[in-house]
PDB file with SEQRES, HELIX, SHEET and CRYST1 records, atoms N, CA, C and O in Angstrom:
SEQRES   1 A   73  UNK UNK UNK UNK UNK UNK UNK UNK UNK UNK UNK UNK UNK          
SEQRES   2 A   73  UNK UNK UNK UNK UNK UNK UNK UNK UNK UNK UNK UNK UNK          
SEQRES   3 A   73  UNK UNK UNK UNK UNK UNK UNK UNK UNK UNK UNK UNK UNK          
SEQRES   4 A   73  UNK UNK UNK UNK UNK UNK UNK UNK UNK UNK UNK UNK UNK          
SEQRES   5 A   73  UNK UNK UNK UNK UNK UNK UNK UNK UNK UNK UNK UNK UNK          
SEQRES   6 A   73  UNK UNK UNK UNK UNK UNK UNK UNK                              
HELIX    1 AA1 UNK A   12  UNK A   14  5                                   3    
HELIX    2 AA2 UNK A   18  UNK A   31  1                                  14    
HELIX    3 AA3 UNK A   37  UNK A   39  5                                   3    
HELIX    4 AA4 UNK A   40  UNK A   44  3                                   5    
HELIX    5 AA5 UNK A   45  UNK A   60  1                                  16    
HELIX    6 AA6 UNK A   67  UNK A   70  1                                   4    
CRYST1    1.000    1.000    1.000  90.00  90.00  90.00 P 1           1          
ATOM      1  N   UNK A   1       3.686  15.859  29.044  1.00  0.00           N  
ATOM      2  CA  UNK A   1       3.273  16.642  27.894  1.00  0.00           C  
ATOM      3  C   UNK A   1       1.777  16.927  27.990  1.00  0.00           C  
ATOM      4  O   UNK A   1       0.955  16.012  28.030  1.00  0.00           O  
ATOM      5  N   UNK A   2       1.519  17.928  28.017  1.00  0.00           N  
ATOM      6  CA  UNK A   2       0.120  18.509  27.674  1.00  0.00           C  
ATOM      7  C   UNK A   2      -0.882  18.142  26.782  1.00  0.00           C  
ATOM      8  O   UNK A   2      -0.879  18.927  25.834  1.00  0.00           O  
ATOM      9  N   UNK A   3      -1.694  17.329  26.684  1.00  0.00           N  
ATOM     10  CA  UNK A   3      -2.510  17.710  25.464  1.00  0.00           C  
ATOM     11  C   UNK A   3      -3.291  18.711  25.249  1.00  0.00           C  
ATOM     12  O   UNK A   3      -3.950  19.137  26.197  1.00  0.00           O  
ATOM     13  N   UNK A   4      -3.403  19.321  23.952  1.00  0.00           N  
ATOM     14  CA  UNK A   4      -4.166  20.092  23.370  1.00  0.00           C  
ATOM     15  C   UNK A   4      -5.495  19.825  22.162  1.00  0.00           C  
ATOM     16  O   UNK A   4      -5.286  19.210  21.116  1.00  0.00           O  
ATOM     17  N   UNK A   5      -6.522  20.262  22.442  1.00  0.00           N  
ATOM     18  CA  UNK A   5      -7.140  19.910  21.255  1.00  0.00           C  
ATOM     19  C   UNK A   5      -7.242  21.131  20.522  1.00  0.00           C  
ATOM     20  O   UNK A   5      -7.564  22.292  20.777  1.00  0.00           O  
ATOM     21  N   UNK A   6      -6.689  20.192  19.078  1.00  0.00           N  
ATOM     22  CA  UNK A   6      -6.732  21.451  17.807  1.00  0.00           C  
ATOM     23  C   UNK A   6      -8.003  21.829  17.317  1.00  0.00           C  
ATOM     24  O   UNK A   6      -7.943  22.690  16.438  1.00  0.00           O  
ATOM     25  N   UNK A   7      -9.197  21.422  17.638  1.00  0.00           N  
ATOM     26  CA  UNK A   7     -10.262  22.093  17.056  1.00  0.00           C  
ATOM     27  C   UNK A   7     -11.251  22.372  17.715  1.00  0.00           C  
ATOM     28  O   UNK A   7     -11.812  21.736  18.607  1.00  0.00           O  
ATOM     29  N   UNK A   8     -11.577  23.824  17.048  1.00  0.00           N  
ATOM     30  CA  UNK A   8     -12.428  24.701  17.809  1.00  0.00           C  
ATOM     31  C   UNK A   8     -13.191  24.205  18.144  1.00  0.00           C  
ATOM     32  O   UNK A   8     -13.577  23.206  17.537  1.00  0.00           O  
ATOM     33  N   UNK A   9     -14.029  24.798  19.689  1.00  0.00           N  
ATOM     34  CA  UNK A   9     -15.226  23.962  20.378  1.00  0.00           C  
ATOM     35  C   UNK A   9     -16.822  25.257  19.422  1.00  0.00           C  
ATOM     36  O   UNK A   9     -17.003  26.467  19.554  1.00  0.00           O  
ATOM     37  N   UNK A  10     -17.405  24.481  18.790  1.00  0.00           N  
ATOM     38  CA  UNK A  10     -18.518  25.409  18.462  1.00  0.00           C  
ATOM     39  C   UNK A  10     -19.878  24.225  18.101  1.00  0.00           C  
ATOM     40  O   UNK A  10     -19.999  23.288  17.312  1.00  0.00           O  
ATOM     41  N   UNK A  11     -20.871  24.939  19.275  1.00  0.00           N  
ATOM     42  CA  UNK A  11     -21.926  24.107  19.352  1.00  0.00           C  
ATOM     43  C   UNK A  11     -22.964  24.314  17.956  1.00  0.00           C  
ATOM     44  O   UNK A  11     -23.939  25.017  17.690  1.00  0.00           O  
ATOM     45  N   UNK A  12     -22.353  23.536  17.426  1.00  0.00           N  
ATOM     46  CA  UNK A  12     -23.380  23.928  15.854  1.00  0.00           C  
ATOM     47  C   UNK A  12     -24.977  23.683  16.091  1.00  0.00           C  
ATOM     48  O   UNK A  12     -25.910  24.389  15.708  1.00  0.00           O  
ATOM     49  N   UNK A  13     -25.000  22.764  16.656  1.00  0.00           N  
ATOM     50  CA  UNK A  13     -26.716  22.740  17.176  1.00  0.00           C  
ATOM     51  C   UNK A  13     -27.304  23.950  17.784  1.00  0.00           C  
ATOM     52  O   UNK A  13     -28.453  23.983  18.226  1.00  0.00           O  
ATOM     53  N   UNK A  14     -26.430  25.003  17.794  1.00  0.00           N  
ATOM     54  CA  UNK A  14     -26.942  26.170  18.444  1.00  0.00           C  
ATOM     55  C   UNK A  14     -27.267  27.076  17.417  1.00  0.00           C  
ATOM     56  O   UNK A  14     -27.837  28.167  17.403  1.00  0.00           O  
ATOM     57  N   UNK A  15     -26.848  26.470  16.702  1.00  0.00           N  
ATOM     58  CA  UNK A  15     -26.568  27.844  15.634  1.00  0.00           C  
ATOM     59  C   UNK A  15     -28.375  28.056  14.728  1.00  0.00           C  
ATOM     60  O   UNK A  15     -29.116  27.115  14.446  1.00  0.00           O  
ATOM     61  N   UNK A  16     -28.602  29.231  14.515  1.00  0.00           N  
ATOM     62  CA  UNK A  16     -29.896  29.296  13.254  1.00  0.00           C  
ATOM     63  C   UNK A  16     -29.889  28.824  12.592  1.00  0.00           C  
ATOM     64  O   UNK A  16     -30.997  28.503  12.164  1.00  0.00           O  
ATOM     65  N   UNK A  17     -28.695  28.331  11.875  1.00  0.00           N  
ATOM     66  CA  UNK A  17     -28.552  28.313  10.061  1.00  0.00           C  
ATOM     67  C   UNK A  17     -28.711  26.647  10.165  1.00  0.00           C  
ATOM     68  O   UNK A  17     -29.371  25.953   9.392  1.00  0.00           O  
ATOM     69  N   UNK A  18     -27.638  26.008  11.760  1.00  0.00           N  
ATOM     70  CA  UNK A  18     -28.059  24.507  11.545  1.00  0.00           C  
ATOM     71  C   UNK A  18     -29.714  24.184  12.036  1.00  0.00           C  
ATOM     72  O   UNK A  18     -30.255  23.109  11.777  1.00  0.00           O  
ATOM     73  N   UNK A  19     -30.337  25.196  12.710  1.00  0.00           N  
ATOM     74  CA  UNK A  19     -31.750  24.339  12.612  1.00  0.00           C  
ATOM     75  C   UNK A  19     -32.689  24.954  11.865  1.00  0.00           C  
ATOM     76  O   UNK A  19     -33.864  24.678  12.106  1.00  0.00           O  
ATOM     77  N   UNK A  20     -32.316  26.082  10.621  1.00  0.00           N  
ATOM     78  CA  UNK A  20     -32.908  26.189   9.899  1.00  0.00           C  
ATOM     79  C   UNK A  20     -32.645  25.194   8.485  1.00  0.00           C  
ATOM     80  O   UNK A  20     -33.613  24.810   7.829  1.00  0.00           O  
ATOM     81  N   UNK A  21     -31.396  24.872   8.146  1.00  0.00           N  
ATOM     82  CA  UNK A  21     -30.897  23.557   7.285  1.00  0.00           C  
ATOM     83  C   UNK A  21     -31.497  22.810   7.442  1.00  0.00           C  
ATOM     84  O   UNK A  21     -32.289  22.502   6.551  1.00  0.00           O  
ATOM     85  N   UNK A  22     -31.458  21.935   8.930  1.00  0.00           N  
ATOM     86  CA  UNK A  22     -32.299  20.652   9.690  1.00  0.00           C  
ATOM     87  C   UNK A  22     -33.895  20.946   8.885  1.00  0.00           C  
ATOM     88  O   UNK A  22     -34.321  20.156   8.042  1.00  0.00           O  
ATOM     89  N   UNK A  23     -34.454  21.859   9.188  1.00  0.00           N  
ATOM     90  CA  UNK A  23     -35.933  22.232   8.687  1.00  0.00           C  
ATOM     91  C   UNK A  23     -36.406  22.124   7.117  1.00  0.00           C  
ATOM     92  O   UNK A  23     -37.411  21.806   6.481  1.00  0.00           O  
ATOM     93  N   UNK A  24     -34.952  22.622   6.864  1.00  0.00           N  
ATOM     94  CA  UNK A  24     -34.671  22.845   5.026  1.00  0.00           C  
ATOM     95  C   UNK A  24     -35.229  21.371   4.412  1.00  0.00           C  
ATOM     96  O   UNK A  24     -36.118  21.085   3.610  1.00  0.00           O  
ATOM     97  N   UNK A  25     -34.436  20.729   5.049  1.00  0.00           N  
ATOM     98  CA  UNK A  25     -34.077  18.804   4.512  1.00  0.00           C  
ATOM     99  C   UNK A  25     -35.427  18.050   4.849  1.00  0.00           C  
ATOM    100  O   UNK A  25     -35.808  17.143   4.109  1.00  0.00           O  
ATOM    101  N   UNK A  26     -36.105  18.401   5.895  1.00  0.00           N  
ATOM    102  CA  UNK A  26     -37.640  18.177   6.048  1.00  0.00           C  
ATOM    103  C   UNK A  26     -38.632  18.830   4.880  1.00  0.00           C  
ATOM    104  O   UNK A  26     -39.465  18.119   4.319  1.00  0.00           O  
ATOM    105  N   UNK A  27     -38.515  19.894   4.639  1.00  0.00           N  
ATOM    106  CA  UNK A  27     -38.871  20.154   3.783  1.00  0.00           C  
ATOM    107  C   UNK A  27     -39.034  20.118   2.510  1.00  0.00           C  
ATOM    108  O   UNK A  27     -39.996  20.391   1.792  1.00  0.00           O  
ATOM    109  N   UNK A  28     -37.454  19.562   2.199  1.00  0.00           N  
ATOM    110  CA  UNK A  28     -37.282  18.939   0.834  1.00  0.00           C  
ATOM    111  C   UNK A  28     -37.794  17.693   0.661  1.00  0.00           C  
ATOM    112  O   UNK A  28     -38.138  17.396  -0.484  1.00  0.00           O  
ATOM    113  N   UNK A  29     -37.948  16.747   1.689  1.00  0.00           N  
ATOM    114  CA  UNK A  29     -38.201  15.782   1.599  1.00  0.00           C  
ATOM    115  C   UNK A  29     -39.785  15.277   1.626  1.00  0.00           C  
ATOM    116  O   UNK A  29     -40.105  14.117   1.364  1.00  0.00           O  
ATOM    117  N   UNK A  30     -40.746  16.343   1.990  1.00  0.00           N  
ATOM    118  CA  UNK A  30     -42.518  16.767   1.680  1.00  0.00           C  
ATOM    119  C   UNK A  30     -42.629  16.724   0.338  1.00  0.00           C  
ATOM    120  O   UNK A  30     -43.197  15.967  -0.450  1.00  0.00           O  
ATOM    121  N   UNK A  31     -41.870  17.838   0.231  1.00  0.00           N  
ATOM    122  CA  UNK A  31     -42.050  18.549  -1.021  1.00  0.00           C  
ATOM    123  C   UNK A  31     -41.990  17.582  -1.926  1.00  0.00           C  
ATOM    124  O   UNK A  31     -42.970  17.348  -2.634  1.00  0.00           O  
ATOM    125  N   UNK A  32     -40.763  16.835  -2.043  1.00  0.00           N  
ATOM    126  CA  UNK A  32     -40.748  16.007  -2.935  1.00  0.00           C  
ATOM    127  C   UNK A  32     -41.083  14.878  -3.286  1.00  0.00           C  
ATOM    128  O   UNK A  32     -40.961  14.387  -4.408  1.00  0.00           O  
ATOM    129  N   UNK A  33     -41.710  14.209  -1.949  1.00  0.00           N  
ATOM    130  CA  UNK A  33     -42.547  13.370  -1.502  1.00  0.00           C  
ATOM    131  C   UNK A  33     -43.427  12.736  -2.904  1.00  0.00           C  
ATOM    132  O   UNK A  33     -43.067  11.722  -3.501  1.00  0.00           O  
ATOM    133  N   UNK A  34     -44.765  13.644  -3.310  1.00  0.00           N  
ATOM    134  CA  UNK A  34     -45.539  13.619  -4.285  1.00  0.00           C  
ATOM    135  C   UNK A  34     -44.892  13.440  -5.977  1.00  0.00           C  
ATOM    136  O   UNK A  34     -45.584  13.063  -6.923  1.00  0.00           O  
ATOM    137  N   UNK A  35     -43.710  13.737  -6.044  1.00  0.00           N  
ATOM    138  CA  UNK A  35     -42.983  13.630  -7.131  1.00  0.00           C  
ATOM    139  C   UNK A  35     -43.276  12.184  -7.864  1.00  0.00           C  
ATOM    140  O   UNK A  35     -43.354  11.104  -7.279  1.00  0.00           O  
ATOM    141  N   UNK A  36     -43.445  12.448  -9.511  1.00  0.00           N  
ATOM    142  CA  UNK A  36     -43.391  10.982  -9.952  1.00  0.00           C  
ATOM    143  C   UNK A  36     -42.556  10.230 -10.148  1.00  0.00           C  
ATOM    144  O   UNK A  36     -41.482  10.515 -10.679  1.00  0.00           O  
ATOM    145  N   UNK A  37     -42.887   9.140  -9.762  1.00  0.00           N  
ATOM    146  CA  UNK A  37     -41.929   7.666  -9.503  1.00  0.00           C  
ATOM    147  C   UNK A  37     -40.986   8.053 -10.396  1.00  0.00           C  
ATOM    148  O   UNK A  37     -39.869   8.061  -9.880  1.00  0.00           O  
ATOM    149  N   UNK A  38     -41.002   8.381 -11.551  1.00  0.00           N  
ATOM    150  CA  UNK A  38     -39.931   8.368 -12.761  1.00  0.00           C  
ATOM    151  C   UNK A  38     -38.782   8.905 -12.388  1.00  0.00           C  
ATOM    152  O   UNK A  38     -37.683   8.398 -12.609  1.00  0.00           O  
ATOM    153  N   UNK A  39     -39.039  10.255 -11.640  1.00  0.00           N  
ATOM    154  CA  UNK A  39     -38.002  11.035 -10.809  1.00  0.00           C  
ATOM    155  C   UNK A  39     -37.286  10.266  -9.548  1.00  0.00           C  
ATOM    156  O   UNK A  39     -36.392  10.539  -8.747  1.00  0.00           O  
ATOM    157  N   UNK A  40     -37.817   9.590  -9.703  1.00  0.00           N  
ATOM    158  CA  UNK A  40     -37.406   8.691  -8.175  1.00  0.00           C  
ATOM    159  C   UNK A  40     -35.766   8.850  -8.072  1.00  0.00           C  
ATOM    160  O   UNK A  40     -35.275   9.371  -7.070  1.00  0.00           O  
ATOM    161  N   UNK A  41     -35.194   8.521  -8.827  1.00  0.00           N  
ATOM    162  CA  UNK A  41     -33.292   8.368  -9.168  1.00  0.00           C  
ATOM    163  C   UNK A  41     -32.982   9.559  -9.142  1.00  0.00           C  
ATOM    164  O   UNK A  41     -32.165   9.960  -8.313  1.00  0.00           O  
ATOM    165  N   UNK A  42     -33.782  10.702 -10.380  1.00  0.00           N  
ATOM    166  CA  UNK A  42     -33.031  11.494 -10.639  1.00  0.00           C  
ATOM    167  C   UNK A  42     -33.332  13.073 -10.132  1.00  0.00           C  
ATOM    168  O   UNK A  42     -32.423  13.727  -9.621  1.00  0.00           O  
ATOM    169  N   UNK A  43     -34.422  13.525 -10.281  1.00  0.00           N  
ATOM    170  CA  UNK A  43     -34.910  15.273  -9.559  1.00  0.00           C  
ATOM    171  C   UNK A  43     -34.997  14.615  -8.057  1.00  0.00           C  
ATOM    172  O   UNK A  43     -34.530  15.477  -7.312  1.00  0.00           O  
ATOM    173  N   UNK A  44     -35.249  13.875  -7.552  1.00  0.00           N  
ATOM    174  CA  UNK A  44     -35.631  13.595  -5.769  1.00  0.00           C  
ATOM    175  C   UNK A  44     -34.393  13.569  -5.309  1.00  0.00           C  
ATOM    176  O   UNK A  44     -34.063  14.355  -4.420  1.00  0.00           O  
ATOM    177  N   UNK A  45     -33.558  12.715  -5.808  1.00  0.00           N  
ATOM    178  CA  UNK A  45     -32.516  12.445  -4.555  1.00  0.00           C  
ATOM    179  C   UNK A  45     -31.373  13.761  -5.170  1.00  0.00           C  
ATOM    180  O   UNK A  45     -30.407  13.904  -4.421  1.00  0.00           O  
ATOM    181  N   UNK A  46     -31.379  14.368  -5.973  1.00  0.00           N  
ATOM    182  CA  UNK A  46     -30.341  15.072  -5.957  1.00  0.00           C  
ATOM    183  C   UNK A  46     -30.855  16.484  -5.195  1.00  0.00           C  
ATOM    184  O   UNK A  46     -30.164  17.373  -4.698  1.00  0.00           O  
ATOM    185  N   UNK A  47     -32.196  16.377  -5.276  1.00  0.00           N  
ATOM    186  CA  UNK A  47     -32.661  17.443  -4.343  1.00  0.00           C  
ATOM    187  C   UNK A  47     -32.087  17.565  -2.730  1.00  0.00           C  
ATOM    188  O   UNK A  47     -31.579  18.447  -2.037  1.00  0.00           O  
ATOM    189  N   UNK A  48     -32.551  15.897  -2.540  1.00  0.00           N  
ATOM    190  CA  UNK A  48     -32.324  15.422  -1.394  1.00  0.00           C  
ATOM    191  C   UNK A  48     -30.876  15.937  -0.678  1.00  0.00           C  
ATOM    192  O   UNK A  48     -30.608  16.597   0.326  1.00  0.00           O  
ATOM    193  N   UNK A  49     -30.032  15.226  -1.820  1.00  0.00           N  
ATOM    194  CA  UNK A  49     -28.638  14.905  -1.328  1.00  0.00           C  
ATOM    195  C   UNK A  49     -28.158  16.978  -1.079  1.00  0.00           C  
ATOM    196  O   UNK A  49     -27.408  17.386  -0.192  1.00  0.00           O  
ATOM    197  N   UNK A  50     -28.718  17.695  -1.918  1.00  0.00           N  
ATOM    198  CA  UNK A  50     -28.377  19.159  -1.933  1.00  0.00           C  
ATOM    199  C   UNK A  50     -28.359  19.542  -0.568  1.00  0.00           C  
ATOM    200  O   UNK A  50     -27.350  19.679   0.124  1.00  0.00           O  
ATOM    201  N   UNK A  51     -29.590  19.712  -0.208  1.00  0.00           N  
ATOM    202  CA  UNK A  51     -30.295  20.086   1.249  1.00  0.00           C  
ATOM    203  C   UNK A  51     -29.446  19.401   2.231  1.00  0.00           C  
ATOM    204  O   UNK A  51     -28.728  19.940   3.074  1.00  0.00           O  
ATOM    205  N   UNK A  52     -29.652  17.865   1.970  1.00  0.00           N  
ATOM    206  CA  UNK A  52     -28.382  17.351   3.286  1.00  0.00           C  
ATOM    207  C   UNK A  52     -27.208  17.737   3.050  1.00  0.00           C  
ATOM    208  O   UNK A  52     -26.572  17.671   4.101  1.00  0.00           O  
ATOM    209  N   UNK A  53     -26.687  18.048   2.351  1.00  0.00           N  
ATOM    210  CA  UNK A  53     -25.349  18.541   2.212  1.00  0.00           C  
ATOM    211  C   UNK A  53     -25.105  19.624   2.564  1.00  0.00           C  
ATOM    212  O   UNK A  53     -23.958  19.833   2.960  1.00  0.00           O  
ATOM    213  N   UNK A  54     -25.918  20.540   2.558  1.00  0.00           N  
ATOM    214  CA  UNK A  54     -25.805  22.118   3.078  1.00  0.00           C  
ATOM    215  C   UNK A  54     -25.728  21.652   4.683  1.00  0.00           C  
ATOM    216  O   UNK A  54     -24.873  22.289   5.298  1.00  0.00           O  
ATOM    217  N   UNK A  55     -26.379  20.768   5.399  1.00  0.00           N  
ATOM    218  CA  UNK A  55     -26.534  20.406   6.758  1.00  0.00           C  
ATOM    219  C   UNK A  55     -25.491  19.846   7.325  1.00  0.00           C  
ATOM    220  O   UNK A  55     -25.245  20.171   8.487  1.00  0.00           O  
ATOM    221  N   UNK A  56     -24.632  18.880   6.649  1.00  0.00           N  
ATOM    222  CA  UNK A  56     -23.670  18.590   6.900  1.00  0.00           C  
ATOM    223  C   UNK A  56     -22.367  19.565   6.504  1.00  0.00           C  
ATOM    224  O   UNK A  56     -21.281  19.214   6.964  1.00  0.00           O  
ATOM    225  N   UNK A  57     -22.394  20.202   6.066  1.00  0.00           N  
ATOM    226  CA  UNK A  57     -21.356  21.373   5.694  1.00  0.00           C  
ATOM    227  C   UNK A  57     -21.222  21.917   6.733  1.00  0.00           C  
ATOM    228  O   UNK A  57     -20.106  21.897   7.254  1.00  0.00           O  
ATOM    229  N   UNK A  58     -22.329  22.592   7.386  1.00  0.00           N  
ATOM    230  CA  UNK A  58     -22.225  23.698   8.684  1.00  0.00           C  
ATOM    231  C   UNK A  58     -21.343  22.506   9.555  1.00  0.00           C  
ATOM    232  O   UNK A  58     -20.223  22.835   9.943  1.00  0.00           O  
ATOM    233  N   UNK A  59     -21.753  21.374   9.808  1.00  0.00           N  
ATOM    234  CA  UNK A  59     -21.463  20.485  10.743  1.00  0.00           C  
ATOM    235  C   UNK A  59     -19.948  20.269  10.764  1.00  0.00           C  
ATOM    236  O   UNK A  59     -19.357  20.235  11.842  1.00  0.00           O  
ATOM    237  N   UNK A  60     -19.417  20.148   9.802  1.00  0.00           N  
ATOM    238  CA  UNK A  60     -18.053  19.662   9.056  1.00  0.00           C  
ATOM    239  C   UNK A  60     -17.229  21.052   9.134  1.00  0.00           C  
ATOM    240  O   UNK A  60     -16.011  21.149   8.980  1.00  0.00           O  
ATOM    241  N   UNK A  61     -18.102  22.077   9.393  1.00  0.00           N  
ATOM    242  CA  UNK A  61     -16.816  23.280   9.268  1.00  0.00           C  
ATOM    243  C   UNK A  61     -17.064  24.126  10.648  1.00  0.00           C  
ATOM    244  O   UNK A  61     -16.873  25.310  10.927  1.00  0.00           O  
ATOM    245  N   UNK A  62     -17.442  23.298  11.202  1.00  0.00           N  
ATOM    246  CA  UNK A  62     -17.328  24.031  13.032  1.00  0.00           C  
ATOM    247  C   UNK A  62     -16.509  23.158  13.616  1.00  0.00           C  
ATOM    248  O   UNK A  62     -16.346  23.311  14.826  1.00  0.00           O  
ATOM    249  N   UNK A  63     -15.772  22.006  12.920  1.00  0.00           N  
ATOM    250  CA  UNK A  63     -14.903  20.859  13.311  1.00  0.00           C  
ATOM    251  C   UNK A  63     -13.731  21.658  12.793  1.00  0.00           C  
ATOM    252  O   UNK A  63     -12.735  21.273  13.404  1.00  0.00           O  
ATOM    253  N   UNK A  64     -13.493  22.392  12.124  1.00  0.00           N  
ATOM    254  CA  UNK A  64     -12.262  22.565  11.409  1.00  0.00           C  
ATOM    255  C   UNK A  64     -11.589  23.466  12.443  1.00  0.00           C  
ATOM    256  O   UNK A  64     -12.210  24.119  13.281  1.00  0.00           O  
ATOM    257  N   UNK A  65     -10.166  23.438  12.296  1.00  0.00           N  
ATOM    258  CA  UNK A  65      -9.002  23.890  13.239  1.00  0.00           C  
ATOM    259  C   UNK A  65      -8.961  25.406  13.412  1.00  0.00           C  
ATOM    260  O   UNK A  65      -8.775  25.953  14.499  1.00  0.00           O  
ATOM    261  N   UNK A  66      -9.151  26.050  12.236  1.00  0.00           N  
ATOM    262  CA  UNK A  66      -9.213  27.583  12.435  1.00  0.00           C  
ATOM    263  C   UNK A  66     -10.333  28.086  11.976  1.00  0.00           C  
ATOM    264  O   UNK A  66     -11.274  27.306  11.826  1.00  0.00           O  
ATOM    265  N   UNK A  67     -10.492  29.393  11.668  1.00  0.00           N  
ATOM    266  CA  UNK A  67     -11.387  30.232  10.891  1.00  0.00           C  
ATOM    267  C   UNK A  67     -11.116  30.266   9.969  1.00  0.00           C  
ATOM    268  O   UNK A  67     -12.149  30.070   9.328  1.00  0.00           O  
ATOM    269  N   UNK A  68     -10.138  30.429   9.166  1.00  0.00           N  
ATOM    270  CA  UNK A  68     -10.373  30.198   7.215  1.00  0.00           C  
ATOM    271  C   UNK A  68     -10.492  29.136   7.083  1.00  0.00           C  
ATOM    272  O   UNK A  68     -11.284  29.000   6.150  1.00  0.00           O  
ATOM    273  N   UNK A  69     -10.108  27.937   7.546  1.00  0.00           N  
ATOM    274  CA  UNK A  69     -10.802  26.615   7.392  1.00  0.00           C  
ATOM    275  C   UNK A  69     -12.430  26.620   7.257  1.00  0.00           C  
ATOM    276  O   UNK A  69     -13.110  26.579   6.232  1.00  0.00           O  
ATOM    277  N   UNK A  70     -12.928  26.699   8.938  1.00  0.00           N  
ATOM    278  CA  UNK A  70     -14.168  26.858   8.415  1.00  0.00           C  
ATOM    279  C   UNK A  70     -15.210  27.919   7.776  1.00  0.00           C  
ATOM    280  O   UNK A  70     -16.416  27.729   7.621  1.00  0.00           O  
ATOM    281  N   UNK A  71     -14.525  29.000   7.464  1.00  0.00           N  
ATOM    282  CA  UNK A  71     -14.967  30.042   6.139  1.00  0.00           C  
ATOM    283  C   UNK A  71     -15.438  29.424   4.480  1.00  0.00           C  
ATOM    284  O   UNK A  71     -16.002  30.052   3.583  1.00  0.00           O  
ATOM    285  N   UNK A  72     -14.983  28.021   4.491  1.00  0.00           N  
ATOM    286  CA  UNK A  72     -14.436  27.163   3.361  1.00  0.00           C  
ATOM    287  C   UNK A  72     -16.228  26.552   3.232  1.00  0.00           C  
ATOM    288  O   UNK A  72     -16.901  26.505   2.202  1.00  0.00           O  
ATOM    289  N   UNK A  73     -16.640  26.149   4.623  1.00  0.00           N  
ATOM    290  CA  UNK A  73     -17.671  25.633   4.559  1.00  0.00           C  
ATOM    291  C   UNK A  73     -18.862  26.280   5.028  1.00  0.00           C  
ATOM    292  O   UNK A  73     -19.948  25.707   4.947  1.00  0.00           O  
TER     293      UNK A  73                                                      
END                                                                             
């Protein structure tokens, strides 16, 4: 029996959008750097978690099996 792999080969590290994201999350993380302690829990990390999440999205949907799959992300 053959194996096959079901998901598409796509070098996301190639892509603009993942090393402009990558840049994004550096950036958020300057930026917000200076923020007051008070924010510490709440405006910083949800900033944070935004930006990485856009980074991991691209990542997570060049894994996916077809094209409307990763259209999703």
């Amino acid at each position: 029996m053959k194996s096959t792999n079901m998901f598409l080969k796509i070098a996301y590290t190639q892509l603009d959008i993942f090393i402009i994201s990558k840049e994004f999350i550096l950036l958020c993380y300057k930026v917000t750097g200076p923020f007051p302690s008070e924010e510490k829990f709440a405006l910083i990390q949800q900033i944070r978690r935004a930006a990485l999440s856009v980074h991991l999205n691209i990542v997570e949907g060049c894994s996916r099996k077809s094209v409307a799959e990763r259209k999703r992300f």
